[in-house]
C-alpha positions as CSV (number, residue, x, y, z in Angstrom):
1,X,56.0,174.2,183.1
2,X,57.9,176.7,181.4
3,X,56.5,180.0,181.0
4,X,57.2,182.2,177.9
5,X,56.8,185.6,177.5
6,X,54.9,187.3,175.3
7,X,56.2,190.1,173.8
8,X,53.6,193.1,172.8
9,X,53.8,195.5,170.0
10,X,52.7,198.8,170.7
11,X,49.1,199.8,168.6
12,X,49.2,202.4,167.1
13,X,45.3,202.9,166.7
14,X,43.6,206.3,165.5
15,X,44.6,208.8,163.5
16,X,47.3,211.7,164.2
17,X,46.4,214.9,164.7
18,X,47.9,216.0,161.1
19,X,45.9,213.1,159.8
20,X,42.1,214.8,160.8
21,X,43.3,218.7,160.2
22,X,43.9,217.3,156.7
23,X,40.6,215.6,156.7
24,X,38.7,218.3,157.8
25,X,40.0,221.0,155.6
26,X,39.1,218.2,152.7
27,X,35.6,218.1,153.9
28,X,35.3,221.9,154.6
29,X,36.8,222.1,151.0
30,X,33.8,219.8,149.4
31,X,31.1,221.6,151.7
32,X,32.0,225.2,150.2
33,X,31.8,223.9,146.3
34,X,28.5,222.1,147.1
35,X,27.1,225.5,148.6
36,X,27.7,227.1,146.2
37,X,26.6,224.7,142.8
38,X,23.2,224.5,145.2
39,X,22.9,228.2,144.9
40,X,23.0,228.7,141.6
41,X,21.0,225.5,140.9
42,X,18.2,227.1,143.0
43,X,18.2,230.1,140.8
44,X,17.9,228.4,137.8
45,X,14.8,226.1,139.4
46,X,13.2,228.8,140.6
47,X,13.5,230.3,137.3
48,X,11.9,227.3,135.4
49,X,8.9,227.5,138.0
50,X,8.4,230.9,137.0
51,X,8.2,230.0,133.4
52,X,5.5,226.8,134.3
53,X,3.5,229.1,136.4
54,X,3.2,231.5,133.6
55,X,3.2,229.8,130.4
56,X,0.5,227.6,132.6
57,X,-1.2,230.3,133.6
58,X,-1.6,231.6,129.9
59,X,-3.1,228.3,128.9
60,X,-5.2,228.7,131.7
61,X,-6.7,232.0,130.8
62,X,-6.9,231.1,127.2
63,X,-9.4,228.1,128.3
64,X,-11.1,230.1,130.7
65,X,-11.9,233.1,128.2
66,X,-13.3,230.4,125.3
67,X,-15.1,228.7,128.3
68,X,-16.8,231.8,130.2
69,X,-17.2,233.3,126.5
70,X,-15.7,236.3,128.3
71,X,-13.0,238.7,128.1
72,X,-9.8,237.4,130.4
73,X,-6.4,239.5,130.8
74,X,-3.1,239.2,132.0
75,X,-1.7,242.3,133.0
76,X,1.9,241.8,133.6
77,X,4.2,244.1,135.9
78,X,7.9,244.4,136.0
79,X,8.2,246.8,138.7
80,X,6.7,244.2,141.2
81,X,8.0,241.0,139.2
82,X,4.1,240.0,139.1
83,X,1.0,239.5,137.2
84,X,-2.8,240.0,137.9
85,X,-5.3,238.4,136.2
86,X,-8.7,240.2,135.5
87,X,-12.5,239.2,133.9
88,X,-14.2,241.4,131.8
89,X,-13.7,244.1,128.8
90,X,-11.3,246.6,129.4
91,X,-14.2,249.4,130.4
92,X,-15.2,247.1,133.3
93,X,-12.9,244.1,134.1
94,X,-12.0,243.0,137.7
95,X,-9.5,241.3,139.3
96,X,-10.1,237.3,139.1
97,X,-9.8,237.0,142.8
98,X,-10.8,233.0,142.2
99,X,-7.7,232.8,139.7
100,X,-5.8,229.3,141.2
101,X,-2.6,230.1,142.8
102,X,-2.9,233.9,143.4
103,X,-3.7,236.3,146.4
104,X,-6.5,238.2,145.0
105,X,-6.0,237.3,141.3
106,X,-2.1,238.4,141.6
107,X,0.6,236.5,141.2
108,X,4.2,237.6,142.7
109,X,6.9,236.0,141.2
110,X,9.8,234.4,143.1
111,X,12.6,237.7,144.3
112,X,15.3,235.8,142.0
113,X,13.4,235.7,138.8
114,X,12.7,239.3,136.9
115,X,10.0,240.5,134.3
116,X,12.5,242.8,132.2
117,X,10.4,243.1,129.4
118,X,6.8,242.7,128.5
119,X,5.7,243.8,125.0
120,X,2.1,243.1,123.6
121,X,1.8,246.0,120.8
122,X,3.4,248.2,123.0
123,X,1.5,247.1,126.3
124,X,1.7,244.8,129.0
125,X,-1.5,243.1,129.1
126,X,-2.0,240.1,127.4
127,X,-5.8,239.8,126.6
128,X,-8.1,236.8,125.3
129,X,-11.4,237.4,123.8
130,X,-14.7,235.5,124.5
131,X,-13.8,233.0,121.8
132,X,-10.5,232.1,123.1
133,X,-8.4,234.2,120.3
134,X,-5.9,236.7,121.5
135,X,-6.2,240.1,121.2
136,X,-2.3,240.4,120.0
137,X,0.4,238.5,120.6
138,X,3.8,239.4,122.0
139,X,6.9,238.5,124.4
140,X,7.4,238.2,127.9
141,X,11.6,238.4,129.3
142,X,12.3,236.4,132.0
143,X,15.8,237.1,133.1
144,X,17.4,235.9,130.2
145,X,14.2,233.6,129.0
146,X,11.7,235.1,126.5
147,X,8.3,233.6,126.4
148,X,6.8,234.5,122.9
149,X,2.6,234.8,122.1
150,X,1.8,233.9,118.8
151,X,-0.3,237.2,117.6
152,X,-3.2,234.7,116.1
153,X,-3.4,231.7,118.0
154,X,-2.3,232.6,121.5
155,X,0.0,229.6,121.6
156,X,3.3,230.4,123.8
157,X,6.9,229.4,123.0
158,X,9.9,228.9,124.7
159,X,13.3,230.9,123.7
160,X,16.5,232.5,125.1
């Protein structure tokens, strides 16, 4: 019986060392831009929550003023990028502390979304009567969002 030999061939499993440095710079590469898109696609989520909440919230107070056949106002600050709702005519009104949502009938607004303006005939209260019919209309600027109150109807839009 003859034996042969077998020759081997070296393997040459893995991966060189050049091989994964590249690798890993690649992967560090696609973890920085993915940061970074996630970031500013927070902002602009947490941004179209703040619009819901409020334009909800407006369509909330509307009902609740024809409802209660009561007096219901937003009363909207930018200083503290937040909004309080209150029950009753402007002589004697009180913080809705029941208002859904709120911590004592406010509602603070996320840090990365701003109230930079709020104009309803030059104040920044927007007020529903008993019967459901605003007092006057006006806008509200989100960062760079406007929500707009139609002066007879009450009736929110959506603009930029």
């Amino acid at each position: 019986m003859t034996i042969k030999k077998i020759k081997l061939k070296p393997s040459y499993r893995g991966f060189t060392l050049a091989e994964l440095v590249i690798i890993i710079v690649i992967i560090g590469i696609f973890a920085v831009l993915a940061s970074s898109r996630t970031d500013i696609g927070l902002g602009k989520i947490r941004q179209r929550i703040a619009i819901d909440q409020i334009t909800s919230d407006i369509d909330l107070v509307r009902s609740m003023a024809f409802a209660s056949n009561d007096t219901i106002t937003i009363s909207f600050s930018s200083d503290f990028n937040s909004y309080t709702v209150y029950v009753g005519s402007d002589d004697s009104r009180q913080a809705l502390t029941s208002f859904p949502n709120s911590q004592s009938g406010t509602i603070v607004l996320d840090n990365n979304v701003n109230i930079s303006l709020v104009n309803f005939d030059g104040m920044s209260e927007l007020q529903f009567l008993p019967m459901g019919d605003v007092k006057s209309g006006g806008i509200i600027d989100l960062n760079n969002n406007r929500i707009t109150v139609n002066n007879i109807t009450g009736k929110w839009t959506l603009g930029k």
